[in-house]
C-alpha atoms as an extended CHARMM CRD file, in Angstrom:
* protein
*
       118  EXT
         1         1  UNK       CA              0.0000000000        0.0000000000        0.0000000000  PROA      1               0.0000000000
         2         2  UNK       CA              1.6820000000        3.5000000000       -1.1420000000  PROA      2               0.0000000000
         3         3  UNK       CA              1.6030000000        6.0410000000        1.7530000000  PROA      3               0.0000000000
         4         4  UNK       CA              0.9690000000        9.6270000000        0.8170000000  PROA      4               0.0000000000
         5         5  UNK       CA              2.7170000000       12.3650000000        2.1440000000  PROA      5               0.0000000000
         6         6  UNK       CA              0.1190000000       15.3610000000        1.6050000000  PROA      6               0.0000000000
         7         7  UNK       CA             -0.7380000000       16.4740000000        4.8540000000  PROA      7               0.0000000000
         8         8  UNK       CA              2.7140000000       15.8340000000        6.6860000000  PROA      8               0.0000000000
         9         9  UNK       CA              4.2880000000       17.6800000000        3.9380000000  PROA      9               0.0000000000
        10        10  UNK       CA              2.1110000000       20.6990000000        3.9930000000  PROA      10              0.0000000000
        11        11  UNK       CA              2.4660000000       20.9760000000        7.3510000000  PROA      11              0.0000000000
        12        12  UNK       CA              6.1890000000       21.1280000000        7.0240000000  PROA      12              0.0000000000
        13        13  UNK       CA              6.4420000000       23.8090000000        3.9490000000  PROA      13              0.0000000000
        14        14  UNK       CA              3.8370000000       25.6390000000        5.8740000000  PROA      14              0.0000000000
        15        15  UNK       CA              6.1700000000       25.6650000000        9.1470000000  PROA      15              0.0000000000
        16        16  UNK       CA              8.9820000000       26.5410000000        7.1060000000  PROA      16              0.0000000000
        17        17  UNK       CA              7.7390000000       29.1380000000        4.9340000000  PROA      17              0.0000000000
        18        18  UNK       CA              6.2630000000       30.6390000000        8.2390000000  PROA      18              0.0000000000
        19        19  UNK       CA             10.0060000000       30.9740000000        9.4700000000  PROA      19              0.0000000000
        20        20  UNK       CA             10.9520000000       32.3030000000        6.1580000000  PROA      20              0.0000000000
        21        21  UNK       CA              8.2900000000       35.1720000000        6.4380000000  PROA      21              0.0000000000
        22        22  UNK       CA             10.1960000000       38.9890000000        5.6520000000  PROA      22              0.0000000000
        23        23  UNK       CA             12.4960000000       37.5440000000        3.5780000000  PROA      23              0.0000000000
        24        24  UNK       CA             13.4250000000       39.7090000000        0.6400000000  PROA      24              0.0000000000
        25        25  UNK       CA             11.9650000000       38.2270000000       -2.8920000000  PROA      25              0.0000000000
        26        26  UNK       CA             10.7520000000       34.7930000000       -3.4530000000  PROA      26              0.0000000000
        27        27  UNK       CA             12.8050000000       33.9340000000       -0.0840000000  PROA      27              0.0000000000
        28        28  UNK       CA              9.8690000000       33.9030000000        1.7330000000  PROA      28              0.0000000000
        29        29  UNK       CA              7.6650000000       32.1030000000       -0.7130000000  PROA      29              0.0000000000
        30        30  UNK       CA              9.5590000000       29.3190000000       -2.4390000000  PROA      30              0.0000000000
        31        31  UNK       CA              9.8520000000       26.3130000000       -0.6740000000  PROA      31              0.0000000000
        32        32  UNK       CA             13.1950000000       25.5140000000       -1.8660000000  PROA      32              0.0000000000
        33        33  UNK       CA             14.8300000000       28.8540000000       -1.7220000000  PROA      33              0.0000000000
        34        34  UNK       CA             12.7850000000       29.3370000000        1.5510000000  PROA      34              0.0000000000
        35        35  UNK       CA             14.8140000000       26.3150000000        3.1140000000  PROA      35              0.0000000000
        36        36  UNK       CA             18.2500000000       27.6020000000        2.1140000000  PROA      36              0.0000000000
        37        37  UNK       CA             17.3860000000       30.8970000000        3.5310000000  PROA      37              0.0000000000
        38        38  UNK       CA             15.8030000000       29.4800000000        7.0390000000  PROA      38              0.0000000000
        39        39  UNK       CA             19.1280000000       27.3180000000        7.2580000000  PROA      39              0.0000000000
        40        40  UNK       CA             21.6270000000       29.9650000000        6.6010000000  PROA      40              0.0000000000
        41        41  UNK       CA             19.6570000000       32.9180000000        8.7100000000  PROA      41              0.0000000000
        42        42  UNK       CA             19.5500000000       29.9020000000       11.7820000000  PROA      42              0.0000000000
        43        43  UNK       CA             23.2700000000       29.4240000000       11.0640000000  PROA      43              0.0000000000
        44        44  UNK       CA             23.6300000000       33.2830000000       11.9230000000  PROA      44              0.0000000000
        45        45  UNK       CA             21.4200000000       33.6580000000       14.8520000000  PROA      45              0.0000000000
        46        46  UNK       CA             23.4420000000       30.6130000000       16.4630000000  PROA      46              0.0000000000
        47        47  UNK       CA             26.7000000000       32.2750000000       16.0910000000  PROA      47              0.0000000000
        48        48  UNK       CA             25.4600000000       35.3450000000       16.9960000000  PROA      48              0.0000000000
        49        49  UNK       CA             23.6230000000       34.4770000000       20.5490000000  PROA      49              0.0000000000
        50        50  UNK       CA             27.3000000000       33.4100000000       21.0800000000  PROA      50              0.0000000000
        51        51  UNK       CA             29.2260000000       36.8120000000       19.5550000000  PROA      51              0.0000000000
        52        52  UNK       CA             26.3150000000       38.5210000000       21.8220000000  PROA      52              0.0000000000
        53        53  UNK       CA             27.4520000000       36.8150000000       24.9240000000  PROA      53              0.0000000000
        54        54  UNK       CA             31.7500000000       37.9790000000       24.1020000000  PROA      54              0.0000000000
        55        55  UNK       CA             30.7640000000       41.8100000000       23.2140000000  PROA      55              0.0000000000
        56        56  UNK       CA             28.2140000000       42.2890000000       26.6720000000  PROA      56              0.0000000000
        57        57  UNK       CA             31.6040000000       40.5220000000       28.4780000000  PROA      57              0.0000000000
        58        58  UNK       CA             33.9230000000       43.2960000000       26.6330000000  PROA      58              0.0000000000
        59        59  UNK       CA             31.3180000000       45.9700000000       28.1640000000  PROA      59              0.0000000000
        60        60  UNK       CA             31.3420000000       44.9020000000       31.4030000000  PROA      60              0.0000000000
        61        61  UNK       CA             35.5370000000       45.1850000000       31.2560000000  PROA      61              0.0000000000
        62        62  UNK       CA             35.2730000000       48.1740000000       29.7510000000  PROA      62              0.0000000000
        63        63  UNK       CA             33.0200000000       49.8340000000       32.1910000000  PROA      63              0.0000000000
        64        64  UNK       CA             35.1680000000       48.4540000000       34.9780000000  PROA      64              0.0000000000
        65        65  UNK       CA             38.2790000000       49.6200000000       34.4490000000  PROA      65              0.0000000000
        66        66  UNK       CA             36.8680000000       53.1060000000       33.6760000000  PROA      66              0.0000000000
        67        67  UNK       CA             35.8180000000       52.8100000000       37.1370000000  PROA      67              0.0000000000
        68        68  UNK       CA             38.6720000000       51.6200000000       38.3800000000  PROA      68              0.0000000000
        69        69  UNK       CA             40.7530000000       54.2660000000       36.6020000000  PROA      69              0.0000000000
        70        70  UNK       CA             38.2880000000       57.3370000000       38.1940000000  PROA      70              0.0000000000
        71        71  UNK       CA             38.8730000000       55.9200000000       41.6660000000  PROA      71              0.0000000000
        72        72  UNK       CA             42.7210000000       54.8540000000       41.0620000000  PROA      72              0.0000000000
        73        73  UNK       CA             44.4950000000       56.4750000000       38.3470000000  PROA      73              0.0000000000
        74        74  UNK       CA             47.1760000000       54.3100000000       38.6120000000  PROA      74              0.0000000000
        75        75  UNK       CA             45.7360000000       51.1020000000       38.8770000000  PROA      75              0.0000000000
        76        76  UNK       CA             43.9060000000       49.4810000000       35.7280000000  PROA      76              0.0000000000
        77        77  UNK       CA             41.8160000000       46.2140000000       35.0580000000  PROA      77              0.0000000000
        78        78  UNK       CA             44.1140000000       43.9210000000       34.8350000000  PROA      78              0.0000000000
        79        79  UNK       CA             45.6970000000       45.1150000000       38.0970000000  PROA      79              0.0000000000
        80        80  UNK       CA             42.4110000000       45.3920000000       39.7440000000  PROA      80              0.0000000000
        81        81  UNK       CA             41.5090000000       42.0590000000       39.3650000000  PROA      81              0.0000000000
        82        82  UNK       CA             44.7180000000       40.2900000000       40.2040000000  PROA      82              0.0000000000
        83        83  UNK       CA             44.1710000000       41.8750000000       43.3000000000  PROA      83              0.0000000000
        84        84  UNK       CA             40.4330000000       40.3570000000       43.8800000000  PROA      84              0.0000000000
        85        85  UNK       CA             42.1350000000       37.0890000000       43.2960000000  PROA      85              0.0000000000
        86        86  UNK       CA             44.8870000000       37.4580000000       45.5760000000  PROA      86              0.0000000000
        87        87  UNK       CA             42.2800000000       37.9660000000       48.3770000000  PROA      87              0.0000000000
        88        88  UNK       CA             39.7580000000       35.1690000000       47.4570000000  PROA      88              0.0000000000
        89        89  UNK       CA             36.9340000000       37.8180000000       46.4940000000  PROA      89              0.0000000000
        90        90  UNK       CA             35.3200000000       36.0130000000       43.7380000000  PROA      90              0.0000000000
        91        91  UNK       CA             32.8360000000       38.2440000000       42.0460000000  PROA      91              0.0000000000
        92        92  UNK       CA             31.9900000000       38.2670000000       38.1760000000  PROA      92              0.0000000000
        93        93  UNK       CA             32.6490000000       40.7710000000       36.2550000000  PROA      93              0.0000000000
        94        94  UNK       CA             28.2740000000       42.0240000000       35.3400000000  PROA      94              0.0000000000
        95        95  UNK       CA             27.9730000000       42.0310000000       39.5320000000  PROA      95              0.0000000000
        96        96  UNK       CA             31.3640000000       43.9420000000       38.9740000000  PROA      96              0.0000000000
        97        97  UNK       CA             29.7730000000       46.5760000000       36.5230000000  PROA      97              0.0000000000
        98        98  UNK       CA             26.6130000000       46.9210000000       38.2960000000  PROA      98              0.0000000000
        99        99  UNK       CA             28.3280000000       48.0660000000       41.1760000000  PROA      99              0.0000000000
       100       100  UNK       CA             30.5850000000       50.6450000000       39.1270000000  PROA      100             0.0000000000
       101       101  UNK       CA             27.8200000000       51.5960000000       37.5620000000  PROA      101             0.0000000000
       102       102  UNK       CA             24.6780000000       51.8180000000       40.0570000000  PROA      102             0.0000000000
       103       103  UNK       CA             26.8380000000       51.6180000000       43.7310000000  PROA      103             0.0000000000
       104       104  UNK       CA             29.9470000000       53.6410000000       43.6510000000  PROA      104             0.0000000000
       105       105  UNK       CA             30.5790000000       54.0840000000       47.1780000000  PROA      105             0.0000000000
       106       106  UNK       CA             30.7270000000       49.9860000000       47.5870000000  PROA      106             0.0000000000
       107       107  UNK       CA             32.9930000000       49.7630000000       44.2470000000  PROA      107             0.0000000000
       108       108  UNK       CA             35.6070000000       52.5610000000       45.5490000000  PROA      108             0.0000000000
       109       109  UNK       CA             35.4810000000       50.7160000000       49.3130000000  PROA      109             0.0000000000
       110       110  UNK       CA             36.7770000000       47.6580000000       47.1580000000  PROA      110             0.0000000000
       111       111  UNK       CA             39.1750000000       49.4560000000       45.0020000000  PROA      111             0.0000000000
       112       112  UNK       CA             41.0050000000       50.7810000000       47.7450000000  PROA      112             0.0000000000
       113       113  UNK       CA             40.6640000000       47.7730000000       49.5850000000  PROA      113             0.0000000000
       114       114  UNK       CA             42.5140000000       45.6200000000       46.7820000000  PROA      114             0.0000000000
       115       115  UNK       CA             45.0350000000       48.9880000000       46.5850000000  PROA      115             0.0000000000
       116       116  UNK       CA             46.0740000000       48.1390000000       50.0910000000  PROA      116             0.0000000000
       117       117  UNK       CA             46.7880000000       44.4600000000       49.1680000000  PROA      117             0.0000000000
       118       118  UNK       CA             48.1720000000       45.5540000000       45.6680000000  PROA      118             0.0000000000
């Protein structure tokens, strides 16, 4: 007995060509242009959750060692958290920026608190 594929395989263009809706031309109407379009835009969107995640880190180090360099001209980053490490304070580095950022009198009591060590 032959097996038909007519409602399974609507179902599927359908589902595809629902991701594939705003796409420029016959992207977003064509089945089979549709798919290469859906695979390569899901290709990008899974690299760039990932390039997302390294530039927000790059912010956060940026932010603190401006705030690092306001309260200690002479110490940067680098310096700043060497200095957490040598006295077991392990906090990351968004809590880090938060606290430059929103609680400056609790960021420059640890700033000159890792000078002394430092």
């Amino acid at each position: 007995m032959r097996i038909k594929s007519g409602t399974v395989r609507k179902k599927r263009v359908k589902a595809l060509l629902k991701k594939a809706k705003g796409f420029r031309g016959s992207s977003h109407a064509r089945f089979a242009v549709a798919k290469e379009k859906v695979l390569q835009a899901e290709r990008y969107q899974y690299v760039s959750r990932r390039l997302f995640k390294r530039d927000v880190r790059s912010l956060w180090i940026q932010r603190i060692n401006i705030a690092v360099r306001m309260i200690e001209p002479e110490m940067n980053y680098s310096q700043f958290i060497h200095g957490l490490k040598t006295i077991n304070l392990t906090l990351n580095r968004k809590v880090l920026a938060q606290m430059a950022v929103e609680d400056k009198s609790a960021f420059e009591k640890l700033v000159k608190q890792v000078k002394a060590i430092v």
